[in-house]
N, C-alpha and C positions, 0 to 999 in steps of 0.2 A: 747331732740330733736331727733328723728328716722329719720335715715339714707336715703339719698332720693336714690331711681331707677332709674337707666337706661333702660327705654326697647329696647329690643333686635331691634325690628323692625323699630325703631326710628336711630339706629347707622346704622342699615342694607342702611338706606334710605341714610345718611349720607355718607356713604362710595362708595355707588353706584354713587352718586350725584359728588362727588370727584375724580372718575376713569372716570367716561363719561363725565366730562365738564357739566354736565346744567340737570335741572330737567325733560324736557322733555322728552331725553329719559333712562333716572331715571326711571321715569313713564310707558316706554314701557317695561323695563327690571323686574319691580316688579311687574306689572299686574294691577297699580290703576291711578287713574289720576292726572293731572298735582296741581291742589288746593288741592288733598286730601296728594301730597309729600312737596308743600310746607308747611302745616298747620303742618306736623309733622318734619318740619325743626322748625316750630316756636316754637313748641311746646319741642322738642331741649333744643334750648336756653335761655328759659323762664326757663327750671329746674335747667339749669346752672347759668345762670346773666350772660350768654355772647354773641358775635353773632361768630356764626361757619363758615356761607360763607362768600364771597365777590365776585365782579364782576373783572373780568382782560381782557375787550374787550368783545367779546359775549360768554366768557367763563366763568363759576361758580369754582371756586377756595375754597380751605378752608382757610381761618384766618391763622391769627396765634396762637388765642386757639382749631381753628377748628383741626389744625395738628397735638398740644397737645393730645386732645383726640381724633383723628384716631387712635396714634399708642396702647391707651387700646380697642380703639373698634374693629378694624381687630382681636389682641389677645383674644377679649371676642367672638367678631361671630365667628371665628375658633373654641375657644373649644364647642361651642353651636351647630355649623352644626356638628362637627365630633361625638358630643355625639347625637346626632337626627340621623343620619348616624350608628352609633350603633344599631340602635333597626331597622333600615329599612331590610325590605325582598327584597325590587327591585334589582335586579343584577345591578354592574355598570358594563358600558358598554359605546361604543364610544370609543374617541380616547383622549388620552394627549399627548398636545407637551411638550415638557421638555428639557429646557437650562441646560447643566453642563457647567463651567469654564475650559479650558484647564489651565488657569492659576493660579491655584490650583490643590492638588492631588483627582483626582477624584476615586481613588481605591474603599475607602472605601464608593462613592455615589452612585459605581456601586452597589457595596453589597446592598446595602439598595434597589434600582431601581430592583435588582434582587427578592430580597423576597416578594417586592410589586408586579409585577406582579405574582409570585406564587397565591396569593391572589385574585387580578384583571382579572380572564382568559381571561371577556369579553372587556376587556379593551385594546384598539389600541395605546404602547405606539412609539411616535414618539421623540428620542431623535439626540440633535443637541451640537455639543461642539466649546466653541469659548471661545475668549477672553471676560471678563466679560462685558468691556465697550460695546462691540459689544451686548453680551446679552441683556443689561441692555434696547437697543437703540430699539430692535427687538422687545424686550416685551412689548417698549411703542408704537409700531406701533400693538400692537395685532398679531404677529407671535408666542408670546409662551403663553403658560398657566401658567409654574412654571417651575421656573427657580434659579439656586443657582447661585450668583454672589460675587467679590470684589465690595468696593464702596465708596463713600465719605461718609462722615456724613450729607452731604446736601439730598443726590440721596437716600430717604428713601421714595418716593413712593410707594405702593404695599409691602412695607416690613411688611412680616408676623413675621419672626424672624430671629435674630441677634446673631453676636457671635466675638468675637478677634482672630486674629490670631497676632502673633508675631514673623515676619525675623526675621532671624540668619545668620551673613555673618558665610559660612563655605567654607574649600575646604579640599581637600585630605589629611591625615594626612602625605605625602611624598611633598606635594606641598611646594616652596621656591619661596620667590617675594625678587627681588633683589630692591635696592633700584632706581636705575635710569629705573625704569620697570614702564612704566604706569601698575595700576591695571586690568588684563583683567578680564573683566567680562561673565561670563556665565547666562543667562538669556533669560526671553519671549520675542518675538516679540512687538515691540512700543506699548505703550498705556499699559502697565502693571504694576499693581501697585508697584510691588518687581521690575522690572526695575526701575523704576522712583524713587522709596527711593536709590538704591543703586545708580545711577546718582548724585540723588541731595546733598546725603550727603557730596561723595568726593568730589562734586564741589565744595561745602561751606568749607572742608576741604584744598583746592586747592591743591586739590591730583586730576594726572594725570590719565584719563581712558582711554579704548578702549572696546569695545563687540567686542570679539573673536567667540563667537558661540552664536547662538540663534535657540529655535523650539520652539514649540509650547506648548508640553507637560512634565510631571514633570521628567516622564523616561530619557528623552534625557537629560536633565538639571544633572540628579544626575548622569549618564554615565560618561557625560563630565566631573565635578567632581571629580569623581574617577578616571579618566584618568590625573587627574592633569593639566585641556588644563585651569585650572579658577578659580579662585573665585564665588561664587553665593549667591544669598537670600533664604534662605528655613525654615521650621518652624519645632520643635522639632517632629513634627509627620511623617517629610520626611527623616530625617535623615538617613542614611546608614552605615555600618559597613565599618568600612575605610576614615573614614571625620571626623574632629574635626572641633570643633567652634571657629570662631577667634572674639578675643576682643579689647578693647580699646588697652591695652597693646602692642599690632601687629599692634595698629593707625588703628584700622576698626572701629570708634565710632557706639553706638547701634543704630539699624533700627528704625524707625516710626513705632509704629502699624499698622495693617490695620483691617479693617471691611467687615467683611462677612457675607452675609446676604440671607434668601428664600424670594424670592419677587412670587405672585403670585395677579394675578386681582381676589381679592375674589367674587365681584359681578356677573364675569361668569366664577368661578368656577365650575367644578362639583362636585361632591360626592368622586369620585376617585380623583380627586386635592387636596383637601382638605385631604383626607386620605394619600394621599402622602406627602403632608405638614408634618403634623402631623408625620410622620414615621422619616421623614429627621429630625425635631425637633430634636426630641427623640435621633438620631443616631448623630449629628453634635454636641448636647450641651455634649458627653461624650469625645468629640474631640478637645472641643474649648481649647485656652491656658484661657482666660478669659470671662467665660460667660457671657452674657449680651442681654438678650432676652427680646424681645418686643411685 
């Protein structure tokens, strides 16, 4: 029995259909008409034995096999535009917005952001840094193109590619917590996901907290740190000379994972989006603690 195919054009339509809500303007965004996007929805699911969409109010939703296979079809149309995108002579050119995490260490996304545009001359890029949930919220209103965020396992929308990161309570290798001491915590601003595991764990512990300091960026966090003013969450690629890692042993039970991911609307991507995808891939899966790409 020979292996059935996916065409490219068929996922393309799928994926479009799933970022804008409804075939309609599906159909404005791909150039064809509204019977010619549904026949190749049908046609879809007729190669699978499944059905892909559903209705949720006047909106076109994917399945729950439709979701399944989004996350290999955004991974197959990515590497098929970025190798089409290879052989093209057109300058990219325009503009990209681009979400970083303040709550995560953005060092090494600047590196990457930097050698991309090396590349991109003609390209306008607009970068913006926040808390992920704030990204996450911006990109579903159409304010960014592509954006690196924290995220649940649910919030996989637009996820191009994925990767683990794994907190580590540390603090200064001088720092001493007395026992009638609530735990101060050094940490982001609310809504952060290394806030929120270090929260919940002591409270399930019924160990006593406080947030002593809080900012935005990963700088200020390992400062404080070294200053001995806390405790924090941070991941073996923040670490600093002058911090050790605390364990079980110290009653710091181990952190929750978290998920970190490039979300970008691949239907109005451009050429330079997509290339920049592709770079961050490349540059984050050499970072991750456990890769896990999609």
């Amino acid at each position: 029995m020979s292996n059935k195919n996916l065409p490219i054009d068929l996922l393309r339509t799928l994926i479009t259909i799933s970022e804008v809500g409804g075939h309609t303007r599906a159909a404005e965004l791909l150039g064809r008409t509204q019977p010619a996007i549904s026949l190749q929805i049908k046609r879809l699911d007729q190669l699978l034995g499944v059905k892909l969409l559903s209705q949720s109010g006047q909106k076109t939703v994917l399945s729950d096999d439709g979701q399944r296979l989004a996350v290999y079809a955004r991974k197959m149309l990515r590497l098929n535009d970025e190798a089409v995108a290879q052989f093209s002579s057109k300058p990219l050119d325009g503009s990209l917005r681009i979400g970083l995490p303040t709550d995560f260490s953005t060092a090494y996304l600047q590196e990457s952001i930097l050698k991309f545009r090396q590349k991109t001359r003609g390209t306008q890029l607009k970068i913006h840094c926040g808390l992920s949930a704030d990204l996450l919220a911006e990109l579903h209103r159409g304010e960014h193109d592509v954006i690196v965020a924290l995220h649940s396992d649910e919030d996989n929308q637009y996820l191009s590619h994925q990767w683990i990161q794994q907190p580590l309570w540390v603090s200064s290798e001088t720092f001493k917590l007395t026992n009638d001491q609530p735990v101060p915590i050094i940490a982001h601003y609310e809504g952060c996901p290394y806030r929120d595991r270090m929260t919940s764990v002591l409270s399930r512990e019924r160990r006593r907290w406080e947030i002593v300091f809080s900012a935005p960026g990963v700088a200020e966090l390992q400062n404080a740190v070294l200053s001995s003013f806390g405790v924090s969450a941070l991941t073996a690629k923040t670490l600093l000379p002058g911090m050790k890692v605390l364990n079980e042993n110290e009653e710091f039970p181990a952190l929750p994972a978290i998920h970190a991911g490039i979300f970008c609307r691949h239907s109005q991507t451009s050429q330079a989006g997509l290339l920049l995808v592709d770079q961050l891939s490349q540059l984050l899966s050499g970072l991750t603690d456990e890769p896990s790409s999609h």
